[in-house]
C-alpha positions in Angstrom: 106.5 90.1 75.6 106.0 87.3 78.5 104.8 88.7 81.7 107.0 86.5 83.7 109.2 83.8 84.0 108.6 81.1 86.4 111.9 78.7 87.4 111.4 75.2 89.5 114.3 75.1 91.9 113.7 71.9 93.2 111.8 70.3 96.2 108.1 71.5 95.2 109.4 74.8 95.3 109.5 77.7 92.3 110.7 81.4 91.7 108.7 83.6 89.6 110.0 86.8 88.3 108.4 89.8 86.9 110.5 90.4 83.6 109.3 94.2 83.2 110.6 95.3 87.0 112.9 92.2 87.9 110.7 91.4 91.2 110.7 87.8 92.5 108.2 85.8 94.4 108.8 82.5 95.5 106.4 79.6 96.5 106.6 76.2 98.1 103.9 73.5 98.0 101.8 73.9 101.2 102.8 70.9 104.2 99.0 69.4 103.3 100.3 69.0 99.6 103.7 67.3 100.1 105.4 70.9 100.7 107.2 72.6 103.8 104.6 75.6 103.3 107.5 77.7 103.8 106.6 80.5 101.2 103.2 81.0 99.3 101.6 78.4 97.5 100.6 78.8 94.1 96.5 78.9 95.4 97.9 81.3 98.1 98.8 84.0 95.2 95.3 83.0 93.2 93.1 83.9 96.5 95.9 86.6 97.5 95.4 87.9 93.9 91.8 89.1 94.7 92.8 91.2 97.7 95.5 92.7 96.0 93.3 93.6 92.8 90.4 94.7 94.6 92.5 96.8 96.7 94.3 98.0 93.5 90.8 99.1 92.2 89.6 100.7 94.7 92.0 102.7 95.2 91.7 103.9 91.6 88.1 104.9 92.0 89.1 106.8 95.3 92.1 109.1 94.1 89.9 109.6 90.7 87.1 111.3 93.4 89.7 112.6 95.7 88.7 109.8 98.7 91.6 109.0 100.6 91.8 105.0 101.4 95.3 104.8 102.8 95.8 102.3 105.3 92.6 100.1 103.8 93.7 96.3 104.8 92.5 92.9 103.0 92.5 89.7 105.2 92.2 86.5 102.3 91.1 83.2 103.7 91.6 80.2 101.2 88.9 77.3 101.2 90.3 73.9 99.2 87.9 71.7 98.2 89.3 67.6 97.5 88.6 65.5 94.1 89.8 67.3 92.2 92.1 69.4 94.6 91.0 73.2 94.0 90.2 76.5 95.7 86.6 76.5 96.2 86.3 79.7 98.3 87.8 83.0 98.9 86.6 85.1 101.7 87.6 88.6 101.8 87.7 90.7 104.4 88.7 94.6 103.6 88.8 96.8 107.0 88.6 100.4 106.6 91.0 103.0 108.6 88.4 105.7 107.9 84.6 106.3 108.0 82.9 107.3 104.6 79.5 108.8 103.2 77.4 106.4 101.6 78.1 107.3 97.9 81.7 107.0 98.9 81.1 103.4 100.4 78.9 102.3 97.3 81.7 103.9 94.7 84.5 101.4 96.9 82.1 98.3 97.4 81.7 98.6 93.8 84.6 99.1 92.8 85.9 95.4 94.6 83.1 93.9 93.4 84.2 94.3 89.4 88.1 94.1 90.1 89.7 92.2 87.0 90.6 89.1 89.3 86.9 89.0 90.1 85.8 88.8 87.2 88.5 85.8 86.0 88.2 83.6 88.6 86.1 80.5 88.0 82.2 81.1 88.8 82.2 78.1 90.7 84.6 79.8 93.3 82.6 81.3 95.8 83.8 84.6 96.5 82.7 86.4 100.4 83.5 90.2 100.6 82.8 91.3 104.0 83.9 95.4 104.6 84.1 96.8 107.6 84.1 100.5 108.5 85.2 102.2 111.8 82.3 102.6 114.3 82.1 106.5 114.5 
């Protein structure tokens, strides 16, 4: 079974929906690349995709050990690179709402670090994970 079903509507824009649960997302082409940059772009949802997935996996590891990570926050920054026209860099910044023992902050670092998205996105993107805990 297809995972989704992406529709152009016209004027550099598309809608993509998620057959299983019927959720929509729509981008537009950003205003550098002919678009209004009204919605995400389709190299917004690649970088965005790392955040979400790393978040996603750490917060496997954390309720499989009982660490509570509610409230953990991503911030994505999206470098393009020209010729061809690509994302060359994704920096990462994941801000923690609580303060955690060292195993604990090796088990999430780790965690980030091996996410699925990581792991498929091209080796020449160059991926910068910065986390930041509270200052106790």
């Amino acid at each position: 079974m297809a995972t989704s079903q992406v529709t152009y509507l016209g004027d550099l824009r598309t809608e993509a929906t998620h057959l299983q649960s019927g959720e929509r997302i729509i981008t537009d082409a950003p205003v550098d690349n002919k678009g209004r940059g009204e919605a995400f772009s389709p190299t917004d949802l690649l970088a965005t995709s790392l955040g979400n997935c790393m978040l996603t996996i750490m917060g496997i590891a954390a309720r499989e050990r009982g660490i509570n990570i509610d409230g953990t926050t991503c911030s994505i920054t999206k470098i393009m690179a020209a010729d061809p026209r690509r994302v060359s860099e994704i920096h990462a910044e994941i801000d923690f709402s609580a303060n955690y023992s060292e195993k604990e902050r090796s088990i999430l670092e780790h965690a980030a670090r091996t996410c699925p998205v990581f792991y498929s996105l091209h080796p020449e993107i160059k991926k910068e994970i910065k986390f930041n805990y509270p200052v106790a």
